[in-house]
N, CA, C and O of each residue as an XYZ file, in Angstrom:
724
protein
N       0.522    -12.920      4.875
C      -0.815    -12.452      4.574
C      -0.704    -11.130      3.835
O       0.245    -10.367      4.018
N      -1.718    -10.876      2.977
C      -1.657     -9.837      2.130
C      -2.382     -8.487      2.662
O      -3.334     -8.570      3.437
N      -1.813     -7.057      2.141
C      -2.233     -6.033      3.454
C      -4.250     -5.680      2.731
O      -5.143     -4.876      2.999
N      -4.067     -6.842      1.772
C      -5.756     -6.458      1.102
C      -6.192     -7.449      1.557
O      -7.351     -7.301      1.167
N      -6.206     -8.972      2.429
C      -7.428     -9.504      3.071
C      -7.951     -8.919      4.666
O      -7.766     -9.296      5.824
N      -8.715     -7.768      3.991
C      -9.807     -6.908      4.708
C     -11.145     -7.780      4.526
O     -11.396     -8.348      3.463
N     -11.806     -7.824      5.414
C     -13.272     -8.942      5.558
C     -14.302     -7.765      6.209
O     -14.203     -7.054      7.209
N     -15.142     -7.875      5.359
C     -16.365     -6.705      5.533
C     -17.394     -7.717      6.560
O     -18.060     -8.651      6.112
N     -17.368     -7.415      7.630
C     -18.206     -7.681      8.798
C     -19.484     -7.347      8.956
O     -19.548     -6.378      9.713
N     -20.907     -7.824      8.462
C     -22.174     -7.406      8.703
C     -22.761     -7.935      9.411
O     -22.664     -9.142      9.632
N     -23.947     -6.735     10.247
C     -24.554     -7.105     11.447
C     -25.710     -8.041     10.814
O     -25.824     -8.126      9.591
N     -26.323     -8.544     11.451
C     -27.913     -9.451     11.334
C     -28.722     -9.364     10.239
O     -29.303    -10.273      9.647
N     -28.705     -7.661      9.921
C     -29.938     -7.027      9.720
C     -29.320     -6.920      8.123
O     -30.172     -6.664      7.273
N     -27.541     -7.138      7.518
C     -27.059     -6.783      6.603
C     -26.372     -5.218      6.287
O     -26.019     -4.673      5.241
N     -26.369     -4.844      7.528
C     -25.674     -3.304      7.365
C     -24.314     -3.597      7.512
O     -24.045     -4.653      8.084
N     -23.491     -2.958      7.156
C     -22.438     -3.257      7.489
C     -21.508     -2.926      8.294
O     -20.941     -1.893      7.938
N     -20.934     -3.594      9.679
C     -20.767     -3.058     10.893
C     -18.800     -2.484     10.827
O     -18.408     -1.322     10.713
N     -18.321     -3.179     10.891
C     -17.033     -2.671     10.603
C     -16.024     -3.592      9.181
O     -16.514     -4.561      8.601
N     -15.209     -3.273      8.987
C     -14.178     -3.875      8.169
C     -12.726     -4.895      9.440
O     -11.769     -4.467     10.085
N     -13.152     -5.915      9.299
C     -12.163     -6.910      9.996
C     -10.870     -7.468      9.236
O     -11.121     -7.796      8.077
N      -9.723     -7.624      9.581
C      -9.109     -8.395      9.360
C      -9.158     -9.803      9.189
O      -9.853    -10.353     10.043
N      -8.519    -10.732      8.164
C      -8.399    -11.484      8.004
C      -8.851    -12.636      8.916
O      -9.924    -13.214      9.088
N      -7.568    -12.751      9.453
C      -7.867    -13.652     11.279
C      -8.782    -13.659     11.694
O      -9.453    -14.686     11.801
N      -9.300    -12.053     12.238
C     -10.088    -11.851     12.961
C     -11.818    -12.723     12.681
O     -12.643    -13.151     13.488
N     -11.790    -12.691     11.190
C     -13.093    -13.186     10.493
C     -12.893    -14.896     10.600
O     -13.721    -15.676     11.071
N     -11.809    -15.177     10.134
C     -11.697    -16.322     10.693
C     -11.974    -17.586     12.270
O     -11.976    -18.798     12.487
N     -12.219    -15.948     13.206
C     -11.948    -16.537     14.299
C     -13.545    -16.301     14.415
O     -14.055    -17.349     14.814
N     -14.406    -15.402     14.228
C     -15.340    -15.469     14.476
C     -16.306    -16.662     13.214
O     -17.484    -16.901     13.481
N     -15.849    -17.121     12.290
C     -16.599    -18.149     11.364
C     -16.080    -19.238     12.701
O     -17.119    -19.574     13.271
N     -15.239    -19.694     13.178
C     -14.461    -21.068     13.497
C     -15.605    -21.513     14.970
O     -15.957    -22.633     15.340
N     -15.929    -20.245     15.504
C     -16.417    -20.006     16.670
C     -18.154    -20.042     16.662
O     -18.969    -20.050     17.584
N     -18.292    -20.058     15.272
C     -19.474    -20.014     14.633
C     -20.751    -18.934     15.645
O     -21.845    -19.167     16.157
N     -19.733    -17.561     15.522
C     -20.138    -16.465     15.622
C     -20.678    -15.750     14.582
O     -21.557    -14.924     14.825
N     -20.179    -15.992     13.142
C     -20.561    -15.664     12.080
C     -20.673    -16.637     10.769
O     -20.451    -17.792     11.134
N     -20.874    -16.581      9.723
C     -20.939    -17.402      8.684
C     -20.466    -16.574      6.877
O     -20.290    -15.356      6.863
N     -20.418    -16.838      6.439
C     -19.681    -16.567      5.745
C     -21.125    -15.947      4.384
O     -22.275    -16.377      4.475
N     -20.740    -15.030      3.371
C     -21.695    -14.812      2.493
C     -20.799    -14.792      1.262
O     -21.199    -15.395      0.266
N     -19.548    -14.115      1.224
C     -19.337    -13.984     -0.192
C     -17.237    -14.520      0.669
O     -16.582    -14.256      1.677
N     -17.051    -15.525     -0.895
C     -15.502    -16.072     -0.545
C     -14.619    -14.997     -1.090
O     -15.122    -14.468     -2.081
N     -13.498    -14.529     -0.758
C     -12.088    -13.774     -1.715
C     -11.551    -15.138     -2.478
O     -12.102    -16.237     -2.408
N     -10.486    -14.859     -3.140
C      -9.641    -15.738     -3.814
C      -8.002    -16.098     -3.062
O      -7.069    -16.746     -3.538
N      -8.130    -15.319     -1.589
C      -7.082    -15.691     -1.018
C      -7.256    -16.902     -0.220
O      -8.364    -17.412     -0.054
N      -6.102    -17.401      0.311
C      -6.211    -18.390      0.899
C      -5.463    -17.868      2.268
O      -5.154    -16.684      2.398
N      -5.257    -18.640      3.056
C      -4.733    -18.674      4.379
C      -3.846    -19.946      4.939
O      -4.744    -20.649      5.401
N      -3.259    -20.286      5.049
C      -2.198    -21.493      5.470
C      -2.244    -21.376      6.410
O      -2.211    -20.296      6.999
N      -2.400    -23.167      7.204
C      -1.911    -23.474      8.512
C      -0.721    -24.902      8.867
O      -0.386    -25.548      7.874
N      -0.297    -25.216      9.858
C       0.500    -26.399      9.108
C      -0.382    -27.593      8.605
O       0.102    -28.329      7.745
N      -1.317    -27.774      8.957
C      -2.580    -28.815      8.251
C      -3.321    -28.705      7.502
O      -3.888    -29.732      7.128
N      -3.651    -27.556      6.969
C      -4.942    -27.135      6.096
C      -4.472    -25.678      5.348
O      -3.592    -24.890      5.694
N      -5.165    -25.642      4.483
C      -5.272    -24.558      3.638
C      -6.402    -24.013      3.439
O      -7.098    -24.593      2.606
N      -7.148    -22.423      4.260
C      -8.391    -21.774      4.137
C      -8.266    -21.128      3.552
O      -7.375    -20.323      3.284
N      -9.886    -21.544      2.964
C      -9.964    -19.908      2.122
C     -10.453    -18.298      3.104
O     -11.301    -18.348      3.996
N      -9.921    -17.331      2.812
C     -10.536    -16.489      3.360
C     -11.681    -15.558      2.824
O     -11.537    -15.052      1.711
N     -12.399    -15.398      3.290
C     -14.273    -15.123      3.408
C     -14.077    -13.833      2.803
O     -13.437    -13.247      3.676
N     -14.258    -12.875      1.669
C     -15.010    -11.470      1.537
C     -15.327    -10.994      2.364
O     -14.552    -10.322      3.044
N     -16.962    -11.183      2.741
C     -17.964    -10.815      3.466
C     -18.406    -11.564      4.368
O     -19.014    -12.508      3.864
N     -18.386    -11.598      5.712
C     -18.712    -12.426      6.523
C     -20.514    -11.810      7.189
O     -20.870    -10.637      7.069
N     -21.327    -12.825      7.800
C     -22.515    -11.894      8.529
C     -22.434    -12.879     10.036
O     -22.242    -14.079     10.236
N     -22.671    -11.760     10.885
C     -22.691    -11.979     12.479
C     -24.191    -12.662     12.814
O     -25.236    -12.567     12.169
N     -23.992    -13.173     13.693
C     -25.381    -14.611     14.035
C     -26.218    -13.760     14.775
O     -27.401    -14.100     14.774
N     -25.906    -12.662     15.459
C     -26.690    -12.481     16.589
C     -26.497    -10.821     16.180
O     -25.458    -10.398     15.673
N     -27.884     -9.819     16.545
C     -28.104     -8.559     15.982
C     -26.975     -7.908     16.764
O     -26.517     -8.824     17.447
N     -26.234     -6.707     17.037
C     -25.006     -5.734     17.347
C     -25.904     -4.304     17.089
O     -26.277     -3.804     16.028
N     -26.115     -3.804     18.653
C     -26.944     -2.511     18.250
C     -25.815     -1.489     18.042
O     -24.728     -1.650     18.597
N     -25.993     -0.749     17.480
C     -24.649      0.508     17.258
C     -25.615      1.442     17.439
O     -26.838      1.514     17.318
N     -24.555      2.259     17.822
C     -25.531      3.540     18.499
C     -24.990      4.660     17.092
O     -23.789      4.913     16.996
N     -25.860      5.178     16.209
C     -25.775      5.944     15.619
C     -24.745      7.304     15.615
O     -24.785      8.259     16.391
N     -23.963      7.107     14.665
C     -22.808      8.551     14.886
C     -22.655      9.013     13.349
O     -22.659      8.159     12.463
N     -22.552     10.059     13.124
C     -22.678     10.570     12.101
C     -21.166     10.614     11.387
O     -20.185     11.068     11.977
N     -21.125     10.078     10.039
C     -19.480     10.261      9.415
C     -18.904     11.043      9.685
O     -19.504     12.106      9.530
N     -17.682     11.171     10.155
C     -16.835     12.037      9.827
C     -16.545     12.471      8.402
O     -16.395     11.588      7.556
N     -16.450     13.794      8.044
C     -16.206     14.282      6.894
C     -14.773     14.888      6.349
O     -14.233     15.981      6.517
N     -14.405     13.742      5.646
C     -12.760     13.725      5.243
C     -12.934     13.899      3.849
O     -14.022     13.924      3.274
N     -11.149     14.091      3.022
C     -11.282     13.610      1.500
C     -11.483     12.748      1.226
O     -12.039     12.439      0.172
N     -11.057     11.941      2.185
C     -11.352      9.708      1.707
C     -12.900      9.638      2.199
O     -13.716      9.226      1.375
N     -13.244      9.924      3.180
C     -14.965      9.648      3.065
C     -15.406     10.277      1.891
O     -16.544      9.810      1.844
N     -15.323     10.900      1.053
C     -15.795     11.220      0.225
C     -15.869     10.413     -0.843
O     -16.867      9.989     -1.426
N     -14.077     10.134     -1.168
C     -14.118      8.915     -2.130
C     -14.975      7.241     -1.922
O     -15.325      6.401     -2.751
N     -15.060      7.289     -0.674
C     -15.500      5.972     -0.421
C     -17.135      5.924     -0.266
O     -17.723      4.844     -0.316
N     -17.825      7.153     -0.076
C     -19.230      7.621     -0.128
C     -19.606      7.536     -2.197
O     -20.658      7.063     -2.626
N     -18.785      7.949     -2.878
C     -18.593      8.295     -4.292
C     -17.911      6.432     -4.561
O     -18.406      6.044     -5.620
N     -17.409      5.810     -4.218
C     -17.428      4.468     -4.628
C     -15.793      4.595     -5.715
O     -15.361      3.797     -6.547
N     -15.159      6.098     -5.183
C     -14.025      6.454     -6.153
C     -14.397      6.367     -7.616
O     -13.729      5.809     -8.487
N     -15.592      7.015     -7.777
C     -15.790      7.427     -9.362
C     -16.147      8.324     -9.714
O     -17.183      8.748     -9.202
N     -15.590      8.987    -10.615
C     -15.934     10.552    -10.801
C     -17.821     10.405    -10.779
O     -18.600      9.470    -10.964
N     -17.987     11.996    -10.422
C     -19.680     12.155    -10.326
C     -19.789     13.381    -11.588
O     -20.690     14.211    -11.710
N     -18.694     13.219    -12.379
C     -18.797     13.884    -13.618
C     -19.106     12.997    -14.894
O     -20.122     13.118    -15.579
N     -18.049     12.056    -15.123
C     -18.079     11.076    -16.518
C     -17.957     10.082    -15.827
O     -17.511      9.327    -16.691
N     -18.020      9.302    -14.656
C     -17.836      7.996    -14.054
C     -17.235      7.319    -14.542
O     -17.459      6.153    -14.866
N     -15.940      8.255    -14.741
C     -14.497      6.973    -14.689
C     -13.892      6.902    -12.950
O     -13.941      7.651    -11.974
N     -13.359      5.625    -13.242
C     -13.248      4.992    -11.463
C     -11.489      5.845    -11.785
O     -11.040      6.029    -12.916
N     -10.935      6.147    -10.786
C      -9.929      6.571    -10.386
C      -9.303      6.059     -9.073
O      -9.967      6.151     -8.040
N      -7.935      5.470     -9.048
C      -6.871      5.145     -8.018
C      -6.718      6.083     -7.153
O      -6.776      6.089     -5.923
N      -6.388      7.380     -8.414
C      -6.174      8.651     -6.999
C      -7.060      9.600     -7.815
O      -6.507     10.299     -8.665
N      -8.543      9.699     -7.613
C      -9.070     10.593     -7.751
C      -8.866     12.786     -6.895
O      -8.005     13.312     -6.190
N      -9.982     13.226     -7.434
C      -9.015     14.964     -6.568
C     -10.731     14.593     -6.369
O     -11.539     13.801     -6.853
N     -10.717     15.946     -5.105
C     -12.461     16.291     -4.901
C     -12.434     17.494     -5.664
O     -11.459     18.056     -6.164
N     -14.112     17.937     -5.693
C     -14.535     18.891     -6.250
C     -15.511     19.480     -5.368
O     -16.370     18.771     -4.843
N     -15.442     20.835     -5.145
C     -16.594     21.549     -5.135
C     -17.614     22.199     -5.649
O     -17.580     23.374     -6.014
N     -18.828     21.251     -5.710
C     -20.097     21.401     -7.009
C     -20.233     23.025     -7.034
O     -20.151     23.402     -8.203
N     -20.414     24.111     -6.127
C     -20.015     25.399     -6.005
C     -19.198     25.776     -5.209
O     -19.176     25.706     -3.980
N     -18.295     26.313     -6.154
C     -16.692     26.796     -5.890
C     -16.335     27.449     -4.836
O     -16.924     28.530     -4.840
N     -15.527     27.312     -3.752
C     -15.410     27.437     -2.572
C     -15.240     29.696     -2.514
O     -15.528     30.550     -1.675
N     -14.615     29.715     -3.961
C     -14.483     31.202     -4.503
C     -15.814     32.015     -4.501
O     -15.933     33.234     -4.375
N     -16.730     31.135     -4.657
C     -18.103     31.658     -4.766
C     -19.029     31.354     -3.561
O     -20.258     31.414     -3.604
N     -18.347     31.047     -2.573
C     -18.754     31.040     -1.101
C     -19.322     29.703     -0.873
O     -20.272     29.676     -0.090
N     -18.897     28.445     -1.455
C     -19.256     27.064     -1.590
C     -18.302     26.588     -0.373
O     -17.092     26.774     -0.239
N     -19.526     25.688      0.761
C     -19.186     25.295      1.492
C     -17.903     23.769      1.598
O     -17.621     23.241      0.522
N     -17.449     23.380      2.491
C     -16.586     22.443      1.964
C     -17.096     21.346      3.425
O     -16.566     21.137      4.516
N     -18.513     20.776      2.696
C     -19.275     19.900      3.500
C     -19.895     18.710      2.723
O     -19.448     18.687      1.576
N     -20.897     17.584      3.007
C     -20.809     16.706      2.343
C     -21.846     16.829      0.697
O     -21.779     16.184     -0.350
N     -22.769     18.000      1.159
C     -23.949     18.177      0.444
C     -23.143     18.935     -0.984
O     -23.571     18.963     -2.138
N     -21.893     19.495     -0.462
C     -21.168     20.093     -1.666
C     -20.061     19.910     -2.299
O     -19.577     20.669     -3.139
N     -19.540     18.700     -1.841
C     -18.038     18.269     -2.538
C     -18.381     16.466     -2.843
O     -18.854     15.482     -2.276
N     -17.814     16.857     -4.040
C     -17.971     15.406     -4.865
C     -16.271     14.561     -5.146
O     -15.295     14.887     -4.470
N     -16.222     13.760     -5.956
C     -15.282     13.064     -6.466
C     -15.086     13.178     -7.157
O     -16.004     12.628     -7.764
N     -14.413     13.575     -7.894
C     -13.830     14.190     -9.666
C     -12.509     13.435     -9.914
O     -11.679     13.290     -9.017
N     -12.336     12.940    -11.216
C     -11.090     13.097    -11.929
C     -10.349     14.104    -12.170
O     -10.691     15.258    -11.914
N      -8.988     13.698    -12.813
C      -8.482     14.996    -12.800
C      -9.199     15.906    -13.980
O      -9.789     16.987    -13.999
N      -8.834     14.888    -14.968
C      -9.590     15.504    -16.101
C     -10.690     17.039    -15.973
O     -10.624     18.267    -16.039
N     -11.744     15.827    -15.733
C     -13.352     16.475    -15.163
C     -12.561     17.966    -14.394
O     -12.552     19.034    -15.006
N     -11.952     17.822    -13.045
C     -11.727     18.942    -12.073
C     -11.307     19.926    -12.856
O     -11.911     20.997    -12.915
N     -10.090     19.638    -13.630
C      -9.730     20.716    -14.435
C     -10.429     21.540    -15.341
O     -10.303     22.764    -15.300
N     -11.175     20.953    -16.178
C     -12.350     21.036    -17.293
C     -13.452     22.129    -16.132
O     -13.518     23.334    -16.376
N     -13.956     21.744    -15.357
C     -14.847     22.371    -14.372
C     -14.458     23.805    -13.365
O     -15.139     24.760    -12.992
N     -13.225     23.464    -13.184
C     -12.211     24.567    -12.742
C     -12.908     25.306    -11.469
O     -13.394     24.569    -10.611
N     -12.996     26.884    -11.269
C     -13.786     27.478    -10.661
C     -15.243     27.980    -10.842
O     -15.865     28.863    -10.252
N     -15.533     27.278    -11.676
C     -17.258     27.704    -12.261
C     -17.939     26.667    -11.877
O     -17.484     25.587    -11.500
N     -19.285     27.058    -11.992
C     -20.777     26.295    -11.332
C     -20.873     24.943    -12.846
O     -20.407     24.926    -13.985
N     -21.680     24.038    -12.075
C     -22.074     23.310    -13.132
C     -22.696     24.175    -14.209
O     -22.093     24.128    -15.281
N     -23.871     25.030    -14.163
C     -24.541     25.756    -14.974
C     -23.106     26.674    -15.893
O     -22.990     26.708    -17.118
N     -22.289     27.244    -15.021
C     -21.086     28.227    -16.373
C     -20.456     26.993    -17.215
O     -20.253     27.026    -18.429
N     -20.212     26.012    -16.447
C     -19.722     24.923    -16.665
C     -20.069     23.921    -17.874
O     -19.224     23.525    -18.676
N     -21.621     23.515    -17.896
C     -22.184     22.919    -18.394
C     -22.303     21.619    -18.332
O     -23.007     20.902    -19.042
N     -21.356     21.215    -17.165
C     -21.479     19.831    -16.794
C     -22.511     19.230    -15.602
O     -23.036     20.018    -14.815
N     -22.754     17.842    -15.527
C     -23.985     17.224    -15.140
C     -23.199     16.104    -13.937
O     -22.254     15.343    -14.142
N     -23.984     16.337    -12.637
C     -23.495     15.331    -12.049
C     -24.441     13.981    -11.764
O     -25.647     14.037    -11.525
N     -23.518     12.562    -11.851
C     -23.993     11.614    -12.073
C     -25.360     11.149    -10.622
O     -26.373     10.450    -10.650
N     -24.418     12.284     -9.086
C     -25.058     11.801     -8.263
C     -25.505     12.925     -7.268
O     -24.633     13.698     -6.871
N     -26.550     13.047     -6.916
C     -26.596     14.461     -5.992
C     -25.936     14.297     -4.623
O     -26.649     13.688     -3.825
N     -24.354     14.824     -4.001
C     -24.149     14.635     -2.835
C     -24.693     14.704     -1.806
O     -25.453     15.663     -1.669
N     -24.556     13.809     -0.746
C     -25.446     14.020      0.369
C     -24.388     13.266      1.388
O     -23.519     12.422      1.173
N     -24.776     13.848      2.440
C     -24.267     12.906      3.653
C     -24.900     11.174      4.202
O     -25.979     10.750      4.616
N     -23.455     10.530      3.897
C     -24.065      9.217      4.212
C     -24.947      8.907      5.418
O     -25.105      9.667      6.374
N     -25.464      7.790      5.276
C     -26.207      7.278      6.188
C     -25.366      6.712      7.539
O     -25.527      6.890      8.747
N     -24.343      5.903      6.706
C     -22.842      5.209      7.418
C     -22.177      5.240      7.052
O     -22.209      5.597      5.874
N     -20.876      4.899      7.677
C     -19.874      4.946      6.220
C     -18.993      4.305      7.640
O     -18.938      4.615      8.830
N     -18.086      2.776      6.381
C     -17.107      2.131      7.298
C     -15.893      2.462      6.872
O     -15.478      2.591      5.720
N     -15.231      2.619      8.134
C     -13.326      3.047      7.842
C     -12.582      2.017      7.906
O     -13.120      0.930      8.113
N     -11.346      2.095      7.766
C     -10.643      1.189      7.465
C      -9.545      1.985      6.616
O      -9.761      2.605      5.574
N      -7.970      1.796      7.470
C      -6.925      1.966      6.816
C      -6.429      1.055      5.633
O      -5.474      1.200      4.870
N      -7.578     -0.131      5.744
C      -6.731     -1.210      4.013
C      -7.414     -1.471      3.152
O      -7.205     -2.287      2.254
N      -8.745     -0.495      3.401
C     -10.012     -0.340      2.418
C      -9.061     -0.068      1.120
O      -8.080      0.673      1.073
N      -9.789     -1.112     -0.236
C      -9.246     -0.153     -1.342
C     -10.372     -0.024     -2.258
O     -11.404     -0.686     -2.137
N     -10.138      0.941     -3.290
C     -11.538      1.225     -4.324
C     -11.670     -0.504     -5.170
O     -12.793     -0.667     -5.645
N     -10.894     -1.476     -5.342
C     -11.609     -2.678     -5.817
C     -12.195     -3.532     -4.875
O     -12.923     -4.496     -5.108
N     -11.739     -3.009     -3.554
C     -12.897     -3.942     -2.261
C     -14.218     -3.073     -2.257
O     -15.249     -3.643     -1.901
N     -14.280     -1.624     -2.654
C     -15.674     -0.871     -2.402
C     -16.119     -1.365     -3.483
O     -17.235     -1.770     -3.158
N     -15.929     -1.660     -4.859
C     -16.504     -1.949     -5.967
C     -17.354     -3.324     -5.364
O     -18.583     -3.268     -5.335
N     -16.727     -4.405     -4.944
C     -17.009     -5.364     -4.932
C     -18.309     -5.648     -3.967
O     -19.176     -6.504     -4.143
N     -18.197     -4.627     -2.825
C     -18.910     -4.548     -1.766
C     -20.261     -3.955     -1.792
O     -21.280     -4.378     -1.247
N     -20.066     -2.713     -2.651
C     -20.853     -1.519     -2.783
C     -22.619     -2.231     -2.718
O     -23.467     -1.720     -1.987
N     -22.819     -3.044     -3.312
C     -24.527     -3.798     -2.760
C     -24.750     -3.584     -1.118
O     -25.732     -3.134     -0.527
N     -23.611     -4.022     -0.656
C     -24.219     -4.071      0.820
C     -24.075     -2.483      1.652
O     -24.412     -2.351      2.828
N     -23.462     -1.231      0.729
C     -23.333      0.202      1.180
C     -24.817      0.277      0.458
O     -24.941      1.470      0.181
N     -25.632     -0.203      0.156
C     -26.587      0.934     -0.526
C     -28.164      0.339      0.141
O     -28.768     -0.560     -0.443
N     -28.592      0.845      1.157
C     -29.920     -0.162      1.891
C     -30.840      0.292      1.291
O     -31.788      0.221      2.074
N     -31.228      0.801      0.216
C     -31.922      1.224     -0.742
C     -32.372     -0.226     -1.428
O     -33.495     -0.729     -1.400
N     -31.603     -0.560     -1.825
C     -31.729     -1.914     -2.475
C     -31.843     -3.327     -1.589
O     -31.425     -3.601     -0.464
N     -32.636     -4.159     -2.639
C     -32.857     -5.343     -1.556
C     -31.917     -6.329     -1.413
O     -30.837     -6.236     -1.998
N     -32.263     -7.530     -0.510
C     -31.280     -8.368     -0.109
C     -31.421     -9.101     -1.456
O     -32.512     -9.252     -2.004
N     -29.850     -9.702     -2.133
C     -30.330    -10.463     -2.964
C     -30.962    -11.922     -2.781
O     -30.613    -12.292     -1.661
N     -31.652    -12.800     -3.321
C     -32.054    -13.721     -3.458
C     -31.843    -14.703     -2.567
O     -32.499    -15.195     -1.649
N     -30.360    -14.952     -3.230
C     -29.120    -16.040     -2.880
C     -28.741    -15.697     -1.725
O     -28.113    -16.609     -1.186
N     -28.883    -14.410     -0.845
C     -28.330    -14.471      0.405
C     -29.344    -14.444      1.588
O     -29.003    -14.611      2.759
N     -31.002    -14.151      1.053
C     -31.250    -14.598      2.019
C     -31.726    -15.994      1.919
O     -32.681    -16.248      2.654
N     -31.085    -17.391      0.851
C     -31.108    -18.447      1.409
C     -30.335    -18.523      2.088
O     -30.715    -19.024      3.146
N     -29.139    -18.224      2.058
C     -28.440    -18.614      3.499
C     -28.830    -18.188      4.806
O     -28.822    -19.048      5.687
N     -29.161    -17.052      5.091
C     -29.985    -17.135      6.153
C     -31.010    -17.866      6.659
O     -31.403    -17.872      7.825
N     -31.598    -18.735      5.356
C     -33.199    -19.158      6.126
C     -32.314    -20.714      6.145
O     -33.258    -21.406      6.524
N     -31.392    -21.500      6.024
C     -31.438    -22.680      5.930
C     -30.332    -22.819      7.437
O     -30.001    -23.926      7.860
């Protein structure tokens, strides 16, 4: 098995509750605990059959979570930022953070003030304000709402996912037929 079939686990409601392993999603589709919304392109071998394994799986029955606020890391940041600069929105492997005001100029190092930068951008921006600066950010930081962890998260599973990080936006179409049938 590959260390990227990670299966994004959503509760009832479409939030998204944790990041599962492979198996694990498997065991809850088989058990018909959950159902499946979006397929990967991996497969899974058994000695009889050959599965595919699920993207995105959604849970049958609601999972109350009791509200906890992100922890605030360098990788929550990237994964809040979707790993794309909030300068020129190029996506980056190994992006650097930035502080929108410079930690030199008494800029806090919290979520409302550190972004995702390239290197490029970081360098270009250096120790000055956007205003000395003259640069524009794509997104105003803020502290997430949620945010799921996961040691095998990578920036082309957040790309792929990122609809179901943003509850701003609606359910699409196509998924809530699967729910109603």
């Amino acid at each position: 098995m590959e260390s990227d079939q990670s299966v994004l686990l959503l509760n009832s409601t479409y939030e998204p509750l944790t990041v599962v392993h492979a198996r694990r999603a498997l065991k809850l589709l088989f058990s018909k605990k959950a159902y499946t919304i979006e397929e990967s392109n991996h497969f899974m071998s058994t000695v009889r059959a050959r599965i595919r394994v699920p993207s995105v799986i959604q849970i049958v029955y609601f999972v109350k979570k009791p509200y906890s606020k992100p922890k605030f890391s360098k990788r929550s940041v990237f994964i809040r930022d979707n790993y794309q600069c909030q300068y020129c929105g190029k996506y980056s492997q190994k992006p650097t953070i930035d502080h929108v005001i410079p930690r030199c100029k008494n800029g806090k190092n919290d979520w409302a003030n550190v972004v995702t930068a390239c290197h490029e951008c970081n360098n270009k921006k250096g120790d000055r304000t956007l205003k000395e600066s003259g640069m524009h950010l794509i997104r105003q930081p803020k502290e997430p709402q949620y945010m799921v962890y996961s040691t095998i998260i990578t920036p082309h599973k957040m790309q792929r996912w990122e609809k179901y990080f943003n509850p701003q936006e609606k359910v699409p179409e196509a998924l809530m037929a699967l729910t109603t049938s």
